[in-house]
VOGU-3710 file (C-alpha; in Angstrom, 3 decimals, decimal comma):
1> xxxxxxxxxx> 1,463/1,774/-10,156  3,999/1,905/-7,206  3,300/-1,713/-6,215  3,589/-2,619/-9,671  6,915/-1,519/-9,494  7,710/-2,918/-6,462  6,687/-6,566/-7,806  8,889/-5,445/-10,928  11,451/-4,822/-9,074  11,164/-8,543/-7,127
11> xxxxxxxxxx> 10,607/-6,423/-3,878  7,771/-7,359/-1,591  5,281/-4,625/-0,698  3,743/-3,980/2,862  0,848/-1,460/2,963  -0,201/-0,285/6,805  -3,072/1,542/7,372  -6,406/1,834/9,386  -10,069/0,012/8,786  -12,173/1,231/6,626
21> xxxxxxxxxx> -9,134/2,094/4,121  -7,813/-1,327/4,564  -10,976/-2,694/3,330  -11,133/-0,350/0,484  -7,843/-0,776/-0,540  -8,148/-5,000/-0,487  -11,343/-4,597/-2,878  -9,915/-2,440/-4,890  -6,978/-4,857/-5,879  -8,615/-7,497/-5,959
31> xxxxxxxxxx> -11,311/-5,908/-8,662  -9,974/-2,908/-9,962  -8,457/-3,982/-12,998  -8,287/-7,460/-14,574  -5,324/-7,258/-16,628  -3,288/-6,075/-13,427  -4,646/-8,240/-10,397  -2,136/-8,721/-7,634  -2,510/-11,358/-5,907  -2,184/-9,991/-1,324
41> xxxxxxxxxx> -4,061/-10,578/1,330  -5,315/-8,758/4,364  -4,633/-8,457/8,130  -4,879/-12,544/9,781  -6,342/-14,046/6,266  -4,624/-17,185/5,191  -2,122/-17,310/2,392  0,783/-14,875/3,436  3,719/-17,243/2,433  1,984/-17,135/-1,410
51> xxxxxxxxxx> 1,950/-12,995/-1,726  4,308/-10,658/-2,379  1,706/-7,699/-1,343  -0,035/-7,629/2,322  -2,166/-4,943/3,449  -2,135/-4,730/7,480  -4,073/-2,460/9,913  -1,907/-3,690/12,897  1,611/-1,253/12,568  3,543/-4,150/14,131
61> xxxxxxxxxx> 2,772/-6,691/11,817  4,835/-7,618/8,715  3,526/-11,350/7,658  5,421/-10,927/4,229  8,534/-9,904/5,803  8,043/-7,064/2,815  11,717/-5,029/2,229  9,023/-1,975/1,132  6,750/-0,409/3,498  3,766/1,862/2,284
71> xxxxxxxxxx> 2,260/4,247/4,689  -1,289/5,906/4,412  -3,168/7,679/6,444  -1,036/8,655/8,944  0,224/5,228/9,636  3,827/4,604/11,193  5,179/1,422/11,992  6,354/0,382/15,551  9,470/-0,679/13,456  11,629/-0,430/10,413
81> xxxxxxxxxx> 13,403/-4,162/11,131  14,113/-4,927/7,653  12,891/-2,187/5,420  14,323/-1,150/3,054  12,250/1,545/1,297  8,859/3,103/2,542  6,500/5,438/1,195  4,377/7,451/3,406  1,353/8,725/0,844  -0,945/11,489/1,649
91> xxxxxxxxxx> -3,572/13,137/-0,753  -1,976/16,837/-0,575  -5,338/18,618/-1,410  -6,222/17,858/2,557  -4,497/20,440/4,505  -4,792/17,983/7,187  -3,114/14,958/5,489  -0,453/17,810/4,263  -0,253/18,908/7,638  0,277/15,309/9,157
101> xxxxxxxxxx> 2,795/14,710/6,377  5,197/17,396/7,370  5,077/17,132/10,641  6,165/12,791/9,876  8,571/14,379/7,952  9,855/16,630/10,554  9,789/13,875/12,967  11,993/11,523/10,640  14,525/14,097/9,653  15,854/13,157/13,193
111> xxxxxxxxxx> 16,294/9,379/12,134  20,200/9,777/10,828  20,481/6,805/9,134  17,179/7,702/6,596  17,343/9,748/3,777  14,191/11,260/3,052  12,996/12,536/-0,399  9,743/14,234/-1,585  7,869/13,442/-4,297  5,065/14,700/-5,918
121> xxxxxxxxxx> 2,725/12,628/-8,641  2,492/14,482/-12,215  -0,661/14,562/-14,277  1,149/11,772/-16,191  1,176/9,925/-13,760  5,042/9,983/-13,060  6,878/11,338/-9,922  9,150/14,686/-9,716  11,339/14,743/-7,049  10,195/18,110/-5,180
131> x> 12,828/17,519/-2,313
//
């Protein structure tokens, strides 16, 4: 849903995170529902200059030169050259993805030119602003 708005919003859409997720997450859009395919591509594959969505496991890498940056699992990258917006998503069930999550959070409160905001998905699927 949140890279379907990002496409909506003509806004291209970096994802970083580590192998195996990578993996899952590239099957997953590319099967996961018919009607909604987006078109990305993974790590070194060909095609970057034709997507608008990239999914990378190195935290330097930005093919896509994407203006929004999603984070998961713990991923950070070795810049924010260009971003304009990033998410940083975390299943908050697992303490230790909740744990990881504040302490990110702690450790970008000290970036003064961010401004961080919390939110939390609703069983509709929407977001509420917890912070």
């Amino acid at each position: 849903m949140l890279l379907k708005k990002t496409l909506a919003a003509k806004k291209k859409a970096l994802i970083l995170c580590p192998m195996p997720a990578a993996s899952a997450l590239d099957d997953a859009l590319w099967s996961h529902d018919a009607e909604s395919w987006i078109a990305h591509g993974l790590d070194d594959a060909d095609g970057a200059e034709h997507c608008n969505v990239w999914i990378s496991t190195d935290m330097a890498a930005n093919p896509i030169k994407a203006e929004f940056l999603f984070l998961l699992h713990g991923s950070v990258p070795t810049t924010w050259d260009g971003i304009a917006r990033s998410f940083y998503l975390f299943d908050g069930r697992s303490d230790a993805q909740l744990q990881q999550a504040r302490d990110q959070w702690k450790e970008w409160q000290d970036l003064g030119d961010s401004k961080l905001g919390y939110f939390s998905q609703n069983a509709q699927g929407g977001w509420d602003k917890m912070a």
